[in-house]
Backbone as CSV, one residue per row, in Angstrom:
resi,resn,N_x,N_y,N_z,CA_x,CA_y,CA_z,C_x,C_y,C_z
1,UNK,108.884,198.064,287.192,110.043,197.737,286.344,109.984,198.525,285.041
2,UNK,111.299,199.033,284.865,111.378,199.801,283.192,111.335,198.887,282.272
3,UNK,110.532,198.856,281.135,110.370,198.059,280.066,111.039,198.664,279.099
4,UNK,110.834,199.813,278.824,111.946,200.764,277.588,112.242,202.059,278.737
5,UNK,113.925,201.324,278.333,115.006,202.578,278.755,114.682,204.155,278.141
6,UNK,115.242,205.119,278.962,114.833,206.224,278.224,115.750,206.659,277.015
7,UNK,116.761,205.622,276.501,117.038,205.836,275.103,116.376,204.851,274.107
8,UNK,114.975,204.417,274.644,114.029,203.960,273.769,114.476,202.487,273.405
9,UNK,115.203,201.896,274.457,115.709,200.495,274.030,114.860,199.582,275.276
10,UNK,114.353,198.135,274.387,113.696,197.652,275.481,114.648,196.420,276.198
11,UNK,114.226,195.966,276.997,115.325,194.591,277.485,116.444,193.731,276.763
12,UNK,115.540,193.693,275.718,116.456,192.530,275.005,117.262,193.273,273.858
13,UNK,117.029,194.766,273.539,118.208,195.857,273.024,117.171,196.408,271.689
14,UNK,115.797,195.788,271.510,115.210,196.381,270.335,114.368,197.786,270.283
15,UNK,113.987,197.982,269.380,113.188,199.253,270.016,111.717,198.887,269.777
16,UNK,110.630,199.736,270.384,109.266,199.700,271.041,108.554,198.425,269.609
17,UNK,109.065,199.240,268.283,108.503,198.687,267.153,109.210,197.679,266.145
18,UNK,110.070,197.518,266.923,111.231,196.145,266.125,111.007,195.064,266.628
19,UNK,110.701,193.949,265.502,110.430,192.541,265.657,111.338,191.970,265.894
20,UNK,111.313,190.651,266.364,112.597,189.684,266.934,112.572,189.364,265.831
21,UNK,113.972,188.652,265.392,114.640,188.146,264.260,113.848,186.924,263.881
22,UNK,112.952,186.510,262.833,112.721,185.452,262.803,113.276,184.282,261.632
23,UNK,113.265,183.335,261.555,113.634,182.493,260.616,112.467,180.840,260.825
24,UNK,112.706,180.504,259.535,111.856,179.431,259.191,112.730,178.395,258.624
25,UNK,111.946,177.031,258.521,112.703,176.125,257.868,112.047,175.270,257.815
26,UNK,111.521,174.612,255.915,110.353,173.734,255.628,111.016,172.186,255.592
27,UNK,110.257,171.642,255.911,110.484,169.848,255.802,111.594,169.458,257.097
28,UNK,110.972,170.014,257.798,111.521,169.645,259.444,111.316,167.599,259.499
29,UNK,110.257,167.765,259.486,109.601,166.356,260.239,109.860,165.165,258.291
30,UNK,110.834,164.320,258.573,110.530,163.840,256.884,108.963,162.931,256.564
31,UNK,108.624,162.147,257.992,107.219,161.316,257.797,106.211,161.986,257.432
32,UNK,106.260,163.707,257.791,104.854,164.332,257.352,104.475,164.390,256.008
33,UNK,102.998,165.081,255.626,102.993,165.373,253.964,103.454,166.557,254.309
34,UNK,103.851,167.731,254.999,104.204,168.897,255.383,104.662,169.005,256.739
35,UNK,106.189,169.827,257.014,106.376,170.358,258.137,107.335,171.829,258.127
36,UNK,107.258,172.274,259.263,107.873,173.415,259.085,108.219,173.475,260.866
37,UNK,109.693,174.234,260.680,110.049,174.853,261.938,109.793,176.435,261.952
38,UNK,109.502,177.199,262.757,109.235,178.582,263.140,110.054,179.090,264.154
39,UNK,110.789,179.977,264.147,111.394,180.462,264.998,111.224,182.523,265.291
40,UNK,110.879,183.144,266.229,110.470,184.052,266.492,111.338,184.440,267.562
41,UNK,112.713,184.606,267.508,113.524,185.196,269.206,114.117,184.068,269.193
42,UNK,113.775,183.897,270.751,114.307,182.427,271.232,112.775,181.761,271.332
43,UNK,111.594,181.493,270.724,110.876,180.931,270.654,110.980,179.948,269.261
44,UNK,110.435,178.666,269.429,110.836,177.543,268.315,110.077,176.932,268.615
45,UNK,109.104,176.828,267.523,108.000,175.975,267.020,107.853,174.868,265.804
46,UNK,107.626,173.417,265.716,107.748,172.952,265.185,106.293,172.321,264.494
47,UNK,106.408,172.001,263.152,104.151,172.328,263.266,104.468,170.792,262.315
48,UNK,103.803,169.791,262.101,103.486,168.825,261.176,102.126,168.753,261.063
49,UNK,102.368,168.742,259.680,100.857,168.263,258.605,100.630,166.789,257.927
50,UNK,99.725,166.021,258.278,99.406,164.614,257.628,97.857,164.945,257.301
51,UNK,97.679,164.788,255.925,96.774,164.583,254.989,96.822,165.574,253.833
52,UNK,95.751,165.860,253.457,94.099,165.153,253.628,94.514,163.461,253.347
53,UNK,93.686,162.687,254.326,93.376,161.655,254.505,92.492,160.912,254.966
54,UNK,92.826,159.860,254.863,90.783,159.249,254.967,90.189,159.450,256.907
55,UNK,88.856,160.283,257.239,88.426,160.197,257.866,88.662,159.102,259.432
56,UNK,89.654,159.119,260.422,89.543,157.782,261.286,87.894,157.453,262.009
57,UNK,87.985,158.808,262.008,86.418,158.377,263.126,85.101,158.733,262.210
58,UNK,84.630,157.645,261.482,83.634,158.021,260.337,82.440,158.647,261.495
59,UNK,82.325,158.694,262.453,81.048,159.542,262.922,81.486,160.779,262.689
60,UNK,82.371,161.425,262.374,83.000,163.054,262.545,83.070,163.305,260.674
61,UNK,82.930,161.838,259.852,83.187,162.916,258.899,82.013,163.666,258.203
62,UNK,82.438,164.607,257.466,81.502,165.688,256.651,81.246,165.341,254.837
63,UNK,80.518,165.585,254.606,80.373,165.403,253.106,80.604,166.506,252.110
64,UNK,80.436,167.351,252.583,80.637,168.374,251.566,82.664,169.752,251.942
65,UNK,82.782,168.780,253.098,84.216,169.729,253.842,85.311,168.727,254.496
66,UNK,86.250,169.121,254.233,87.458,168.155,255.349,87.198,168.331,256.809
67,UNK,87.733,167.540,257.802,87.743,167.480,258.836,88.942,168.121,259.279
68,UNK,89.158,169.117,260.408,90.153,169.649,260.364,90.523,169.754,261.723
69,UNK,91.727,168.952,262.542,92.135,168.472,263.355,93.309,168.973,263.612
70,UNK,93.687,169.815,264.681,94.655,170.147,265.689,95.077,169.682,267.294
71,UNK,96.320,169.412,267.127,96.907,169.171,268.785,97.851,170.111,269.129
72,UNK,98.195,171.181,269.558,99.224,171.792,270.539,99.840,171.413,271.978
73,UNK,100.911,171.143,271.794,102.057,170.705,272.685,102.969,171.429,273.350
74,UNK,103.518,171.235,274.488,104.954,172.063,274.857,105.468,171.222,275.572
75,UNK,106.956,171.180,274.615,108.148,170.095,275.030,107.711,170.020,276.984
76,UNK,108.275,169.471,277.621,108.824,169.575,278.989,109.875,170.599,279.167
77,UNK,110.945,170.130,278.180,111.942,170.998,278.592,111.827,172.801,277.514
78,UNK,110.835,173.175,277.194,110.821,174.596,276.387,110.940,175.264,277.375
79,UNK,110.398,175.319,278.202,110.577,176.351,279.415,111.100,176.202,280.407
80,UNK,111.633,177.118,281.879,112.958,177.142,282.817,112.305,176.672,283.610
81,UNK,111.237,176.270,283.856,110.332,175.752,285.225,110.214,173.740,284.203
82,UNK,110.721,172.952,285.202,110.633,171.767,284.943,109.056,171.255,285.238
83,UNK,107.985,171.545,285.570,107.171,170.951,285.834,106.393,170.104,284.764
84,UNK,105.978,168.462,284.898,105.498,168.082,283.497,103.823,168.559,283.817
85,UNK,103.820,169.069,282.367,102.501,169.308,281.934,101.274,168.170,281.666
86,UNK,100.641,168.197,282.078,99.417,166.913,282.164,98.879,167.379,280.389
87,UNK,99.110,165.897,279.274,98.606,166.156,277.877,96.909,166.516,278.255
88,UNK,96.791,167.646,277.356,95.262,167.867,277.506,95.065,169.041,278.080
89,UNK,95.968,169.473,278.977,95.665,170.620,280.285,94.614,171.813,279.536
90,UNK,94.049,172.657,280.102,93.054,173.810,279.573,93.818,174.921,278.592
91,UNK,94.646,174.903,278.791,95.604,176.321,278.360,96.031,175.354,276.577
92,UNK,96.729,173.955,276.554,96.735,173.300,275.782,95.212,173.013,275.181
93,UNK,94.103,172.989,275.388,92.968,172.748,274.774,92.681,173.835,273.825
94,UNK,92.797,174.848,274.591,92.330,176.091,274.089,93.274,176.488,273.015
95,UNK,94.312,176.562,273.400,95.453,177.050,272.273,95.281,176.046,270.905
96,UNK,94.914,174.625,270.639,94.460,173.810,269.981,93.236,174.376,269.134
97,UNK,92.274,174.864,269.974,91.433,175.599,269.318,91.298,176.368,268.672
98,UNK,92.388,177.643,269.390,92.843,178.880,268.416,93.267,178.154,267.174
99,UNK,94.280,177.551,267.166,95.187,177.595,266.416,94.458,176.572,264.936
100,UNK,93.157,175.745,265.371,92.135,175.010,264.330,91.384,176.335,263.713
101,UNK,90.603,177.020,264.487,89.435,178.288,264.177,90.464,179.173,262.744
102,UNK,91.545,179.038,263.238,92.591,180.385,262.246,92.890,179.848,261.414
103,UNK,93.095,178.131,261.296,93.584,177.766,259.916,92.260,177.323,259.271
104,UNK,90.873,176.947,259.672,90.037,176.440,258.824,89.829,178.262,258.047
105,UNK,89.866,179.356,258.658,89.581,180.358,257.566,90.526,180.273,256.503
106,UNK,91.526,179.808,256.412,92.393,179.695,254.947,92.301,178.869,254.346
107,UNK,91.898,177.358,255.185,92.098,176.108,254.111,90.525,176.024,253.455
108,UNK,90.719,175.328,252.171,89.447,175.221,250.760,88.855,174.075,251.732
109,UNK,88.707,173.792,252.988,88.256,173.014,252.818,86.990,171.715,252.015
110,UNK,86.022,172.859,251.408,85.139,172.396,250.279,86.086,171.454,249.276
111,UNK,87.166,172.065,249.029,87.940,171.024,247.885,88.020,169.163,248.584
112,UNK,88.089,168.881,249.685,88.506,167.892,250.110,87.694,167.370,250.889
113,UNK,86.175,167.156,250.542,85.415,166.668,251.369,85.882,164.946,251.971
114,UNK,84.639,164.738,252.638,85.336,163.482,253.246,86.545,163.159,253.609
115,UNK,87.261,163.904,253.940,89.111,163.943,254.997,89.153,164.810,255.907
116,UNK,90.379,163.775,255.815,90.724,165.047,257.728,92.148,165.205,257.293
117,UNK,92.425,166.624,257.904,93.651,167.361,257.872,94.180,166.916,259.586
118,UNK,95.370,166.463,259.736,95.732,166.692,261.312,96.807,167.567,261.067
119,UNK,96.842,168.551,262.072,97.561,169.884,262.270,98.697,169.180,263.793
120,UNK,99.363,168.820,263.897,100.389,169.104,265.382,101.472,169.860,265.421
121,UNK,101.344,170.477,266.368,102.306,171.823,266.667,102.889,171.686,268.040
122,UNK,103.926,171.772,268.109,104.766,171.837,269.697,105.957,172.706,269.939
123,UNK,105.942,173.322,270.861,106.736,174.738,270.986,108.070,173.699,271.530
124,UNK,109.198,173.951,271.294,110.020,173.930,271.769,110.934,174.181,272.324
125,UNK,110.642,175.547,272.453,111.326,176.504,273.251,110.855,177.666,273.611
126,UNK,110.231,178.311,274.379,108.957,179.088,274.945,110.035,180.632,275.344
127,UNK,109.608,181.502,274.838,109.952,182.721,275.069,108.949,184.234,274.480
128,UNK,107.627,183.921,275.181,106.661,184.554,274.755,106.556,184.210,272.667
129,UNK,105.062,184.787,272.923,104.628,184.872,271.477,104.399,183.471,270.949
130,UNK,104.031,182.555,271.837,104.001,180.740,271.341,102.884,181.093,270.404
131,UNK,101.731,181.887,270.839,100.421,181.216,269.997,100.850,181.530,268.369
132,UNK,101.591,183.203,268.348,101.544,183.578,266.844,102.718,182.848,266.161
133,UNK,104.120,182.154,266.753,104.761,181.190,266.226,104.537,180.274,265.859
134,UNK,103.295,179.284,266.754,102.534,178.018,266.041,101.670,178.299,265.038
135,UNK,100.819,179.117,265.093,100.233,179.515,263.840,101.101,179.725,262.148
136,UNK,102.278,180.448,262.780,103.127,181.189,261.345,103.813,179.611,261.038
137,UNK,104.311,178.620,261.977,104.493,177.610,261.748,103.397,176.643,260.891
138,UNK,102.176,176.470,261.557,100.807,175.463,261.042,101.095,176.068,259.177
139,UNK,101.229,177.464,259.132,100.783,177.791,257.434,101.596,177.716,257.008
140,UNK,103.103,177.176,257.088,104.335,177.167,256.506,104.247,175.496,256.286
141,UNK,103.420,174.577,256.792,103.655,173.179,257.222,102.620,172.890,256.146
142,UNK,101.150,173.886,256.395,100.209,173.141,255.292,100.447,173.728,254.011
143,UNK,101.451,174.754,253.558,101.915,174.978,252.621,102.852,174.186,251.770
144,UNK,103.495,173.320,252.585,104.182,172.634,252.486,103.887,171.041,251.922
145,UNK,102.481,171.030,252.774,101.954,169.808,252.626,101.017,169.824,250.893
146,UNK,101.001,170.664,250.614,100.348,171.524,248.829,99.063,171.181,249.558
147,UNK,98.783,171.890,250.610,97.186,172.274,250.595,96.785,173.659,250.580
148,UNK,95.470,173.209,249.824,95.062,174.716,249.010,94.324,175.656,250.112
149,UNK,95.052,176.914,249.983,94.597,177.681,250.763,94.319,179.381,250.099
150,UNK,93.105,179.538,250.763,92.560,180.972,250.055,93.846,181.860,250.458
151,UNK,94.669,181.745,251.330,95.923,182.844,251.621,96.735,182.805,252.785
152,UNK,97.668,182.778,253.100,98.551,182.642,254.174,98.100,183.074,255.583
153,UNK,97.963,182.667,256.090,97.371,183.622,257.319,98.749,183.418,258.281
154,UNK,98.853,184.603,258.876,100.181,185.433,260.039,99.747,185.441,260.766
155,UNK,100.604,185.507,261.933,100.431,185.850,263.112,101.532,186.558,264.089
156,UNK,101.036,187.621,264.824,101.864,188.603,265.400,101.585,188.946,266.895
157,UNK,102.187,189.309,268.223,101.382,190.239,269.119,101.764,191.496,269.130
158,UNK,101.651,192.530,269.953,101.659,193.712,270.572,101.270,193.795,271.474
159,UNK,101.958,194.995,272.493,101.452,194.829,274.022,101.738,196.523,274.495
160,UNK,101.122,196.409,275.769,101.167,198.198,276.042,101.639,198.445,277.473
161,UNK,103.048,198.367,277.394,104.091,198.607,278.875,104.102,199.822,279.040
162,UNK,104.404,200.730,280.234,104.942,202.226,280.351,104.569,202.827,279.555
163,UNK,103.409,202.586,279.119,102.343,203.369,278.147,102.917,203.423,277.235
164,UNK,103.872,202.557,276.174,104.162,202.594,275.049,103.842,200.837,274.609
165,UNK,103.351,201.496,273.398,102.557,200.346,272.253,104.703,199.128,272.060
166,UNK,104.003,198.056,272.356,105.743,197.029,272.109,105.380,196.425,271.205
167,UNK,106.011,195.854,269.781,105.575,194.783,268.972,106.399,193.675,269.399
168,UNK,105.782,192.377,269.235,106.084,191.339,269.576,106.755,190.538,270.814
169,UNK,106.199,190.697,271.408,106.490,190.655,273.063,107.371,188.814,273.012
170,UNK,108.619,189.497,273.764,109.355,188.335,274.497,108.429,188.029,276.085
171,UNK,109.063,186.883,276.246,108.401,186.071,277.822,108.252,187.106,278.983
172,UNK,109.632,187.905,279.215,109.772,188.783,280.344,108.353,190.149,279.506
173,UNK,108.639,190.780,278.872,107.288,191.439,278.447,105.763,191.021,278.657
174,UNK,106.047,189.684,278.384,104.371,189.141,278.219,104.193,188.957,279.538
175,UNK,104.751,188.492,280.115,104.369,187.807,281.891,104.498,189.712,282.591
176,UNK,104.529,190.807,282.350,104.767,192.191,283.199,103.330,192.205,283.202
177,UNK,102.316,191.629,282.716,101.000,191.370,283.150,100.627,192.972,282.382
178,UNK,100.884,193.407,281.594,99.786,194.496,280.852,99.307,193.810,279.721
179,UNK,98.495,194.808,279.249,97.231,194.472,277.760,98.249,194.201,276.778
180,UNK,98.369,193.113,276.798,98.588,192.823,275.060,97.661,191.597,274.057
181,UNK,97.660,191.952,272.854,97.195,191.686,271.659,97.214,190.733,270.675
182,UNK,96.745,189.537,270.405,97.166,188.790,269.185,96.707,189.244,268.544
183,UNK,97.191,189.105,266.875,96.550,189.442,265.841,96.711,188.268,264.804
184,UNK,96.312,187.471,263.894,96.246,186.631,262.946,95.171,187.638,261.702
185,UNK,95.736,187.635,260.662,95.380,188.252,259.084,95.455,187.500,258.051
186,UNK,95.151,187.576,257.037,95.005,186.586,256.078,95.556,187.779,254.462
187,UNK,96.925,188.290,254.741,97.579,189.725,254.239,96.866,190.320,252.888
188,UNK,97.038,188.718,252.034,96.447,189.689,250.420,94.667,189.936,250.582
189,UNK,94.032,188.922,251.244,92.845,189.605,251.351,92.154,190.342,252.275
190,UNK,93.278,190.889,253.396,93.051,192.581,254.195,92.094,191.294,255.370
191,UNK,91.698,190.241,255.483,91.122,189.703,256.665,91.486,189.432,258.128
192,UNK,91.221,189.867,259.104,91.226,189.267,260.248,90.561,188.387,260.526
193,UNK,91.716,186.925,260.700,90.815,185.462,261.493,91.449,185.524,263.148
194,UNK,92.319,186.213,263.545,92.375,186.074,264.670,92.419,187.447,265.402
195,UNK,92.124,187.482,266.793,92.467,188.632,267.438,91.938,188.213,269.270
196,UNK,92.781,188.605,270.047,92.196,187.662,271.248,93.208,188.771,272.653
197,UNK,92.790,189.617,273.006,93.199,190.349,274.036,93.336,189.694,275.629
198,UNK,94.439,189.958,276.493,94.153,190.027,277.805,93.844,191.395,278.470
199,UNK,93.202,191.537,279.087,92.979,192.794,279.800,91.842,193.862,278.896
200,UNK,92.394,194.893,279.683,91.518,196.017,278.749,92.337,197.314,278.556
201,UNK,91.899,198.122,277.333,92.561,198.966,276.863,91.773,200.081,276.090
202,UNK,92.108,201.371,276.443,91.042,202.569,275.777,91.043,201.918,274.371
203,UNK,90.166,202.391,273.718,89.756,202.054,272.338,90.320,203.267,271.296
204,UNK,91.123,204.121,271.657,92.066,204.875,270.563,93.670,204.243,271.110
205,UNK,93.818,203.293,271.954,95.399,203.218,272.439,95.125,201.271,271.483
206,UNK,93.704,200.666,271.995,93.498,199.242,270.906,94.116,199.359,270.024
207,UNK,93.281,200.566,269.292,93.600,200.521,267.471,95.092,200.660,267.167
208,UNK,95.722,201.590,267.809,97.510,201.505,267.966,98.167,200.520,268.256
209,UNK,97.835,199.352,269.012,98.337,198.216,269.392,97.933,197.563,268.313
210,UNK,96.742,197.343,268.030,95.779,196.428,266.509,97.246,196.503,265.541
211,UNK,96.701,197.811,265.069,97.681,198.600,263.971,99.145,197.600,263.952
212,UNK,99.944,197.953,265.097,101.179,197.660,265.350,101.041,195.798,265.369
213,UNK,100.307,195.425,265.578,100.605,193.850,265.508,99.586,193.406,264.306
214,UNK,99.076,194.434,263.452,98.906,194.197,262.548,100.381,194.095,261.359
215,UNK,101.349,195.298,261.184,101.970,195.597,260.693,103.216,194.222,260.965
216,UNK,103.140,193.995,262.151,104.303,192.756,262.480,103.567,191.257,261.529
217,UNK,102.274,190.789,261.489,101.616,190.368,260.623,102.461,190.112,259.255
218,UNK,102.242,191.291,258.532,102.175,191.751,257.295,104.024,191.418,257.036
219,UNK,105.066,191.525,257.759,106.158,191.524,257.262,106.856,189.734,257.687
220,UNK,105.487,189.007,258.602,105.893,187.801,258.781,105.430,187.304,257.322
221,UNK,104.232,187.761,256.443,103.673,186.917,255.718,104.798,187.603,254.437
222,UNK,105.182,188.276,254.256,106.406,188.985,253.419,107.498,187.488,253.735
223,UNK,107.870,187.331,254.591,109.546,186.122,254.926,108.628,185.094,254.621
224,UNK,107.467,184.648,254.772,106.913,183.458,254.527,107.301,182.845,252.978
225,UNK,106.824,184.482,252.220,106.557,184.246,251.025,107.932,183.631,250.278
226,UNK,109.299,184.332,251.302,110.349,184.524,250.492,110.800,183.011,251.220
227,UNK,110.661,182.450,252.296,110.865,181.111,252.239,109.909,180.139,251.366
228,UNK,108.998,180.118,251.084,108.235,179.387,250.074,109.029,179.544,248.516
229,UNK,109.148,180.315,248.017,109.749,181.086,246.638,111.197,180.614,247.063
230,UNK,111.871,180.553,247.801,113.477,179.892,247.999,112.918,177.933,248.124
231,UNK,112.034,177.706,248.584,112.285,176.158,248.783,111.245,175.007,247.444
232,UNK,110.983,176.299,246.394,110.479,176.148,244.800,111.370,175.766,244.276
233,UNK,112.204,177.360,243.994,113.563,177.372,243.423,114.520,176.198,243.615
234,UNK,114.581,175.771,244.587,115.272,174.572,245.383,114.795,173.106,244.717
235,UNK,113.510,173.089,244.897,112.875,171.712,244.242,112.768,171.744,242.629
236,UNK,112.796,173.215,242.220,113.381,173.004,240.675,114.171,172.558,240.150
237,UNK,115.502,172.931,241.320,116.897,172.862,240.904,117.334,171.802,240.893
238,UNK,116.524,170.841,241.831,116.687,169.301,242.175,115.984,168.297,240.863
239,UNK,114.837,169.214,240.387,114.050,168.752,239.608,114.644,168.970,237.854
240,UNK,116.084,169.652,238.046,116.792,169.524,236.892,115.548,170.745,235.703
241,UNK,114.380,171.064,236.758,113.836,172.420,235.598,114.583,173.864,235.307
């Protein structure tokens, strides 16, 4: 199957290095201390934050760090195949995991010993790229929630069809079964907390894919900034400052 036409247009009309349109929107959920919706294409992620708060299971807590607790979800109905998903399944465990490992590198946790942060995230509409939408969602939610974090951390993929490098792969891209790339960064301090490949790929064609879902990264944590800085302005304006 052709993935990019030979006037350099891929399926869904973008080209090799153009991101899907994304948009955000904070204080989704009103019960949370933080929530945020994420949207990436037709992918829609919804992330809620409750705490820091007191420890439930005092055998788990820490003294000198918060406890930091994630669940990842997918509606029933996000995707075109009706089958219900058993809560817990492996693919849901793991993605839970990612998505804890990437936010404890940003959050202070030292500031908030003895608590737990709970992170829940649930896709609601699945069209490739879930893991880096729940993520760009989780840091828009604990931003939201005013927890302190050393820096925003993004998230992006890239993938390598018909031997050309794609940024941000839709569903039909991701399922054509070639190498593609997550990337999670942490922008102002140049860090990688995430990166997690399928397949394999020469190591001068990696760094081009890296690169490229690095760069998709860098312009999610750019709209982050400018939705955070719009929903200030907003609580000023309310706040009569």
């Amino acid at each position: 199957m052709e993935y990019v036409s030979p006037e350099g247009l891929r399926l869904d009309g973008r080209r090799p290095m153009e991101m899907r349109q994304i948009r955000a929107e904070i204080g989704a959920v009103s019960r949370a201390d933080g929530s945020a919706i994420f949207e990436m294409g037709n992918t829609k992620v919804v992330a809620a934050v409750y705490g820091p708060r007191e420890v439930q299971n005092r055998s788990q807590q820490m003294s000198d760090q918060a406890l930091i607790r994630c669940e990842y979800s997918m509606a029933n109905f996000s995707t075109g195949d009706r089958k219900r998903k058993p809560k817990g399944d492996r693919r849901s465990t793991e993605i839970s995991l990612v998505i804890r490992q990437t936010m404890e590198a940003c959050i202070m946790t030292h500031l908030m010993p003895r608590s737990q942060i709970d992170i829940y995230v649930q896709v609601l509409q699945a069209d490739g790229g879930t893991r880096s939408a729940c993520i760009n969602a989780a840091t828009l939610a604990l931003a939201d929630a005013g927890i302190p974090m050393r820096d925003l951390v993004t998230s992006c993929s890239a993938g390598y069809l018909n031997s050309i490098p794609l940024l941000d792969l839709n569903y039909v891209e991701d399922s054509a079964g070639g190498p593609d790339v997550t990337v999670g960064i942490l922008p102002k301090l140049d860090k990688v907390t995430l990166l997690q490949m399928d397949s394999k790929l020469p190591i001068d064609i990696l760094e081009n894919v890296v690169q490229l879902a690095t760069e998709g990264c860098k312009a999610v944590a750019n709209y982050i900034r400018e939705i955070l800085l719009e929903n200030t302005k907003q609580l000023e304006y309310r706040r009569g400052v």
